[in-house]
N, C-alpha and C positions, 0 to 999 in steps of 0.2 A: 569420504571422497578423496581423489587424489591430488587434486586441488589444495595447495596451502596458500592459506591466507594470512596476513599481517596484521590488518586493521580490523577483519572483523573474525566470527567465528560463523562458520558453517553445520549444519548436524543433520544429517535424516535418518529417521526413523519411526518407523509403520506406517509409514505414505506421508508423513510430515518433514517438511526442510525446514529447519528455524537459522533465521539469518539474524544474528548480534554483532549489531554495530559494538566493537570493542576500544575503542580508547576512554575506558572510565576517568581517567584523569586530568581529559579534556572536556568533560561531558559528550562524549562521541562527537564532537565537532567532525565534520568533513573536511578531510583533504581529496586532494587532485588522484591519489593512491587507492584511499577508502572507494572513492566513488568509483575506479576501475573493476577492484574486488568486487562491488556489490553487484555490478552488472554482468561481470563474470557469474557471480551466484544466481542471479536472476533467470540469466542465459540457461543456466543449467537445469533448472527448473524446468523449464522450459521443454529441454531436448531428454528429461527423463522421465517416463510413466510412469515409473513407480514413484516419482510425487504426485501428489495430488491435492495438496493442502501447502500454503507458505505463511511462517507466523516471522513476522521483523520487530526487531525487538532491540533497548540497547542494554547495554553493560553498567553494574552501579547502579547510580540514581537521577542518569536521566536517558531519556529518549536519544535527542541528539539536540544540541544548542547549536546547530548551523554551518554553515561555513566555519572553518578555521579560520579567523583574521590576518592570522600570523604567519601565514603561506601569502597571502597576497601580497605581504609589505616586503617583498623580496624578487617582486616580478617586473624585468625589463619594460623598459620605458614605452616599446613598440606592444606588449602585450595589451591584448583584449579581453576585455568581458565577455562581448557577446561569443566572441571564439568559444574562452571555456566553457560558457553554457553551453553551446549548441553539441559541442563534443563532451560534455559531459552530466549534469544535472538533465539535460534535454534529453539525451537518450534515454538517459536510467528510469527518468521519468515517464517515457514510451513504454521501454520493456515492461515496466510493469504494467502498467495501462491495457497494455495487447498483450502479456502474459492471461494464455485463457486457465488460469486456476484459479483459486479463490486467496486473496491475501489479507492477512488478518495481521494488524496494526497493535502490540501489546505494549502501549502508552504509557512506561512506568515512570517518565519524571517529566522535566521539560521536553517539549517538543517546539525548536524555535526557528525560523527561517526557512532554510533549505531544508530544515530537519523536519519544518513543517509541512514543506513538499510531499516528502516520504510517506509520514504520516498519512496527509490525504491520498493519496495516490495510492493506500490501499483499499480493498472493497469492503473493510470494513475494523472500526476504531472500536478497541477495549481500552477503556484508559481509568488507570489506578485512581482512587481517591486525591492524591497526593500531584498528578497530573498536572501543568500548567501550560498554554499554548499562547505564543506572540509571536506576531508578524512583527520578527525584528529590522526590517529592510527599514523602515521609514527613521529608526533611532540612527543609522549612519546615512541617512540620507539618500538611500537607495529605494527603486520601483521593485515589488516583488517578482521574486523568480520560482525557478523550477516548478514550473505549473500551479503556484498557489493563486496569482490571479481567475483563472480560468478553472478550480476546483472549488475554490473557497464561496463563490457565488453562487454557484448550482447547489451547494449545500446548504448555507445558511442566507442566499440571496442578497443581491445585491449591493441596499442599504444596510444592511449588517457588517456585509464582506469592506463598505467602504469606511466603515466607523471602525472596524478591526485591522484593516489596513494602515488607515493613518493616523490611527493615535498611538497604537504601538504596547495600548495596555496588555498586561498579561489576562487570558480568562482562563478561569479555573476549571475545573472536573465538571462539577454540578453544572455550572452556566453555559460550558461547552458539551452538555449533554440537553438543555433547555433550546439552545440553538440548533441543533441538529449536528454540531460537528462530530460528537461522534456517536456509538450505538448504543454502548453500554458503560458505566461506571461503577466499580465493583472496590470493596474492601483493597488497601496492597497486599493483605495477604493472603485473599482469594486470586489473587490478578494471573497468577501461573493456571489456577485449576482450572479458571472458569476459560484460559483464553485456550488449553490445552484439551478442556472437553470441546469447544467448539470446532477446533484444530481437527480432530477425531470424528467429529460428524462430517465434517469438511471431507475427508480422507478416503469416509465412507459412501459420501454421494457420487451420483452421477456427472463424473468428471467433467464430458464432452458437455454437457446438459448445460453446469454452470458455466463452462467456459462460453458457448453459444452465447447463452444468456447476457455473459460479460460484454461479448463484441456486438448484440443487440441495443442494449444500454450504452453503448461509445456512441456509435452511428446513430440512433432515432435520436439523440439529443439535438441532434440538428437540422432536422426534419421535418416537412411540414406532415402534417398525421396521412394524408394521402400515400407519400412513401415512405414511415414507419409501415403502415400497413400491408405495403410492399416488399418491406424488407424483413417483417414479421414474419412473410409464406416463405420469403426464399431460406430464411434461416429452420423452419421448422419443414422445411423438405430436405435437409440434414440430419436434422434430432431426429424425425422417424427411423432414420435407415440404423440409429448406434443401437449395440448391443444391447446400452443399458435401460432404451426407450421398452426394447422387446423383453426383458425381465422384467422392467416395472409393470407390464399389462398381464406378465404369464402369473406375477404375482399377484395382481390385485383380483384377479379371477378365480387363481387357487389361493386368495384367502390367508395370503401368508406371507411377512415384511419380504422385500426385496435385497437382493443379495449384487450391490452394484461393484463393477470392476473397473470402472474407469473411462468404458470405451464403448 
């Protein structure tokens, strides 16, 4: 891409964009910089068909440990929080949310704070063996951010989400795959294969389909079942009309796997 990045790295190739948070030396902490780059990446995801599949991932041996501390101890007296959330973690955290692709989360070390934002905020977590994930907001005193309140309970519910919140413990691979935070937990040195064959099925599906699918899943979560059910038809008098609805039927009549293009 033409796009040069600083903080992270960028890569597509055969319908996959893989986004690496890259400061191994900070364990990918987020700065104010990183989290620009990332949503420039996301953006672009976005505005290109030839992706179809997004795997985020970080550099070294961990995910991302959060916020950077050491940008914040340098910020004007008049600066805000909620400022830079709203213009930053807030957004990035939308884009992918309303990003109608499929984002797959490849969980190689810690994943903590804001990093665990990220994490949830894809549709879908591979996390290595090796794995560990804490809500670090409450060890400095802080209420979680960048959408972990509001992901972390629809996932592992409530009373879980509140005992993971404020004690601050780390959970591991196995217990955070017992919980339901994430999908899969695999060998680290499966962790490439298995999140890059998923990637590839991802790449090869019915784009519009899962994207649909994704903004169906945002919206009923708040819905009483009367207008889920509402919003079920109006979204599925779209998916009829994509390309890839009319090969999945031309297929399954002639008896023979479906050959999807995205659209």
């Amino acid at each position: 891409m033409a796009t040069t990045f600083e903080t992270i790295l960028f890569d597509v190739s055969e319908g996959i964009a893989t986004i690496t948070l890259h400061r191994p030396d900070r364990l990918n902490a987020l700065t104010t910089q990183m989290g620009k780059e990332l949503l420039t990446a996301f953006k672009t995801c976005a505005r290109d068909d030839a992706i179809r599949s997004v795997v985020i991932t970080g550099s070294g041996r961990g995910f991302s440990a959060g916020q950077d501390l050491s940008e914040l101890a340098h910020v004007s007296p008049e600066w805000s929080v909620g400022d830079h959330l709203r213009h930053g973690y807030n957004r990035l955290i939308l884009a992918m949310r309303k990003l109608e692709k499929p984002i797959l989360a490849k969980v190689n070390g810690v994943a903590a704070g804001a990093g665990l934002g990220l994490a949830l905020a894809a549709d879908i977590r591979i996390a290595s063996e090796e794995a560990t994930f804490v809500a670090a907001f409450i060890g400095i005193g802080l209420a979680p951010d960048s959408g972990v309140s509001w992901m972390l309970q629809r996932l592992i519910g409530p009373a879980r989400a509140f005992e993971f919140l404020t004690t601050g413990r780390k959970v591991k691979a196995d217990e955070a795959l017992a919980m339901g935070l994430v999908n899969r937990v695999v060998n680290a040195e499966a962790l490439d294969m298995v999140t890059d064959d998923m990637a590839s099925h991802f790449a090869q599906a019915p784009t519009r389909s899962i994207g649909l699918t994704k903004r169906l899943l945002n919206k009923v979560a708040m819905m009483p079942l009367e207008q889920a059910l509402e919003y079920e038809a109006q979204i599925q008098d779209i998916a009829i009309h994509t390309h890839d609805h009319k090969e999945g039927v031309r297929a399954f009549l002639e008896k023979r796997p479906p050959q999807f293009v995205g659209r």
